[in-house]
Every structure is written in structure tokens, then in C-alpha cells.
N, C-alpha and C positions, 0 to 999 in steps of 0.2 A: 603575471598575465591577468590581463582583467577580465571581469565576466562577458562582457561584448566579446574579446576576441577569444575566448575559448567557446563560446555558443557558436559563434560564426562562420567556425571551424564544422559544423555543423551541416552547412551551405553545400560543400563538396557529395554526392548523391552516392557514392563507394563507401564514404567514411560513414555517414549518415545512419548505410547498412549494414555495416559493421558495428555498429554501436547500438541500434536494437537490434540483432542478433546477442550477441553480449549482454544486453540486457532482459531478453526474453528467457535465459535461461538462470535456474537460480542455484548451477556451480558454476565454479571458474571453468572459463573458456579457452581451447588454446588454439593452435595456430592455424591448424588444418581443418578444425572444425568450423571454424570462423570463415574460414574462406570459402570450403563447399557451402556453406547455410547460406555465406551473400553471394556466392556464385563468380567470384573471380580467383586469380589466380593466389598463390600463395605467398610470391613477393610482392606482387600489392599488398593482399591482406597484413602483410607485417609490418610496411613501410605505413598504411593507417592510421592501422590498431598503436603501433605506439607513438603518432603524432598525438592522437585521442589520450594517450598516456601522460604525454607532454602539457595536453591542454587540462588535465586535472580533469578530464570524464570517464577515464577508467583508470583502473588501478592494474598494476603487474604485478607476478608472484612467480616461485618457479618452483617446478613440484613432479618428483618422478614417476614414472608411471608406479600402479598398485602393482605389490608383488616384487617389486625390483629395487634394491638398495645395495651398496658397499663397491669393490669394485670391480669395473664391469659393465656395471648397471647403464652407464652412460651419463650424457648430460641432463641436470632437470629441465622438463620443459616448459616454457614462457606460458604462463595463463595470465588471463585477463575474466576483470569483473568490474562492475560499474563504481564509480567514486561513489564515497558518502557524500562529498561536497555538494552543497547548493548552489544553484547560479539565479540570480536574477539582475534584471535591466529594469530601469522605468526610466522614463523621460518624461518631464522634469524627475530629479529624483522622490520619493518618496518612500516614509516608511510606516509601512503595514504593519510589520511583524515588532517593532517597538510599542503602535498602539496595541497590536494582541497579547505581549509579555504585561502590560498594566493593567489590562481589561480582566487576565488571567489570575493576577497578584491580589485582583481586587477581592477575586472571588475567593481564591485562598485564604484572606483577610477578614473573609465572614466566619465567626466563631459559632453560629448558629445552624451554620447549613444552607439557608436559605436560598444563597445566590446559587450556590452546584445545583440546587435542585431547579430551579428557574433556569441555569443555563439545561441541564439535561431535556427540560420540557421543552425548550425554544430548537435543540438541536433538534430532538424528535418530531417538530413540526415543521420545521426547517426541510427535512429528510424526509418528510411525508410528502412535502408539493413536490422534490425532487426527484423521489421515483415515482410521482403522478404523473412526472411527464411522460414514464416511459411505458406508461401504463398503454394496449391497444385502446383507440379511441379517447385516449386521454381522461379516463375516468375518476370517478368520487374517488379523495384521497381522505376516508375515514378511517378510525383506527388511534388515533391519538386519542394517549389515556389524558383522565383528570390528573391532579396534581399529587392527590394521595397515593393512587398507582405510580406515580412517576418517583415519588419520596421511596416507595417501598424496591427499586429495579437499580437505586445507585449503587446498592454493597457490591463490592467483590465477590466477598466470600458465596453469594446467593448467584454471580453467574457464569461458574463455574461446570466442568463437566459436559467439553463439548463431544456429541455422541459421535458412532462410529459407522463403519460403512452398511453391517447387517441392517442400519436403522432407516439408510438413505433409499428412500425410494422412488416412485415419480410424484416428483410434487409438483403441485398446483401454483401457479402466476410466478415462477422464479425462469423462466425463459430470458426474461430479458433483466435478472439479477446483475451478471455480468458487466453488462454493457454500460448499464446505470453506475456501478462501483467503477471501471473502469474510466468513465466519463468525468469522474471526482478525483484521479489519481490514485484510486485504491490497489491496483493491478491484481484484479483477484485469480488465486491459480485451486484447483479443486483436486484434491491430492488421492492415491490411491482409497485412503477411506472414507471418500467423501462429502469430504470436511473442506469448505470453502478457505481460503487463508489470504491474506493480502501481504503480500509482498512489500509495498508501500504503502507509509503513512503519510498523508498529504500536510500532516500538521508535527513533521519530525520535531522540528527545534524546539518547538512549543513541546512537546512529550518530552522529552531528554531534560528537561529541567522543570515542568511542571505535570510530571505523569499521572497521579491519579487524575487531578481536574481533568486533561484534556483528555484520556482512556475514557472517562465515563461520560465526557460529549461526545467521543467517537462513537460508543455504544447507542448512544441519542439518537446519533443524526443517522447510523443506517438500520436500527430498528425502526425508524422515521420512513427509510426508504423502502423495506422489506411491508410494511404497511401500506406505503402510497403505491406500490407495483400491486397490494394486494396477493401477496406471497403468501399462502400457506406451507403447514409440515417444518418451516426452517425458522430457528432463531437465534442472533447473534449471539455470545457469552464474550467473557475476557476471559482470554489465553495466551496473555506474552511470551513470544518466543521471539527468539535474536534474529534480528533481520527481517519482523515482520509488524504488521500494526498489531495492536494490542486485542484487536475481537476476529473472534471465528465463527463463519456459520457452517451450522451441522441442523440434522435432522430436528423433529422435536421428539419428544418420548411419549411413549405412550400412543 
């Protein structure tokens, strides 16, 4: 099936709602839950949910309830969760993501460093006008470092240690943090301790085969944004975890 007609599939307003439902939640979904959240019946919701399966936008699993195994137990039950697959369409065709695997290879190619640090600066000023936009009144988007600060914020190893809930308090210009990561594909969700986490990376394929370059311009571009919103108390780190983009925001310390 091609990407038009599994996008397309989309079109239908029941399926549409089933599929962010599904996707708004980060375990697997099942049948009855799907259906109260979109508000229709449950043989709809399963007739859907597994067209959506069909079309490669979610995935199916089958998994007993907790507590219950051997026999007895019953049948497992059909869960659903969003496909890893990508879809894109352009007309004419064109490709994007061929010029970005070379642009990325290049920078790989640098034995000196130069170019990660040039891209890390370009991302963070990138992400500076972009949460300027979200800023109220649309304000100064200052805050981008010089080039020496920006050489010294590529390592890993230094931004690690994302804090925890005791740390998180009301801080200052992250009102409209959200929205701003949100509006990029970040899908930011804020977990019991705090700790900001995104669910999606808008540059997966580019991560899955050139991780650190593009982890330490993710880092760029929304410490870029966390500056152009004018955010204090919070700041990004790298913390990869499965199923999520590679930076977390948490409190600062101190």
C-alpha cells in the first residue's frame, strides 16, 4: 500500500479518532479503551482500529491482562500502538531526507570537529527565533552563546543528570514550552517527576543511523528554544531512552 493511500485513510473523522487516541497514550491501547476515549461504539472501534493496522499506522499485539496467566486466564487481549513507520507524500516527488543523510555524513567527515560545532550553534539559533515566536509579544530572542560556550555543551558525558521532581518548581517563561516542542513534532509529555520527555523525534531516521551528530543538534535547537521563549530554572540534557528523543528537560540545580 502506498503512502497516499494509507495517509488517506486518515480522511474517515472515527478512524482519524482512534489513531490520536492510540497515539496520545504511551502503552499499548486496547479495545474498550479506544472506543470510550473516541466516544463510539466498540464494534466500530475494532472494525477501525485494525483497518489503521492494515494501513501500517498502528501496530497490533496481544497481551493478558496483569495478574492472569495459564489456564483459565482467558483470551489475550488485541492492543494497539502507533507504527514506527514513516509516511510522506510530495508532489512532484522530492527528497529531503537524502539531502539531510549527506549534509549529516559531511559533518561526520569532519575530523576536527568543526562542522558538529557549527552545526550545534546554527541549531541553537535556529531554536532561538523559534521559541521567539512563542514568546508573549514576541520578544528579544537573546541567549545564544559565543562559539567557545557552544564547543564546550557538545559532550555527553557533561549533559547528563536530568534532576528530579523535589527540584521542579514554578519556573519562569516555560508556560508555553509545550506548545513550542509540540509545534516541531517533539510531543512533549511531563512525567510524574517532572522531567519533560518527548515522545517523538522529528529527525528519527537521521538518529537511527547518525546518533550522536543529530542528538547534539537536537540539544541545539531546543536549548535555542528554551532561550528564545526566555525559559528559566529548566534545561535540556541527553538522556536516551527507547521510544523517546534523545534530550530531557528537568529543573536546573541549584
Amino acid at each position: 500500500m502506498t503512502d497516499l493511500a494509507s495517509l488517506s485513510s486518515l480522511d474517515d473523522p472515527v478512524r482519524r479518532r482512534l489513531y490520536q487516541v492510540v497515539c496520545e497514550r504511551a502503552e499499548p491501547v486496547g479495545r474498550d479503551e479506544a472506543a470510550a476515549a473516541a466516544g463510539v461504539g466498540r464494534a466500530l472501534a475494532i472494525y477501525h482500529l485494525d483497518k489503521l493496522v492494515e494501513a501500517g499506522l498502528l501496530t497490533a499485539s496481544y497481551q493478558r491482562p496483569p495478574g492472569r496467566s495459564g489456564p483459565g486466564a482467558g483470551r489475550p487481549a488485541k492492543l494497539y500502538m502507533r507504527s514506527d513507520r514513516e509516511f510522506a507524500v510530495t508532489v512532484p516527488p522530492r527528497e529531503y531526507e537524502l539531502a539531510a543523510r549527506l549534509l549529516v555524513q559531511a559533518v561526520e567527515a569532519d575530523p576536527g570537529g568543526n562542522s558538529r560545532t557549527a552545526l550545534f550553534e546554527a541549531a541553537r539559533r535556529l531554536g532561538a527565533e523559534l521559541g521567539g515566536r512563542f514568546r508573549p509579544g514576541h520578544a528579544d530572542r537573546t541567549g545564544v552563546p559565543d562559539r567557545t560556550e557552544v564547543a564546550d555543551r557538545t559532550g555527553v558525558a557533561d549533559r547528563t543528570g536530568v534532576p528530579g521532581r523535589a527540584e521542579v518548581a514554578e519556573l519562569d517563561g516555560v508556560a508555553d514550552l509545550d506548545e513550542a516542542l509540540a509545534e516541531h513534532g517533539y510531543e512533549p509529555r511531563r512525567g510524574e517527576d517532572g522531567v519533560t520527555r518527548l515522545r517523538n523525534c522529528p529527525f528519527h531516521q537521521l538518529a537511527e543511523h547518525h546518533r550522536d551528530v543529530v542528538c547534539g543538534m537536537n540539544l541545539g535547537l531546543i536549548e535555542g528554544i528554551l532561550a528564545g521563549l526566555g525559559a528559566k530554572g529548566v534545561r535540556p540534557v541527553l538522556d536516551p531512552q527507547a521510544g523517546h528523543c534523545c534530550v530531557a528537560i528537568g529543573a536546573t540545580r541549584g
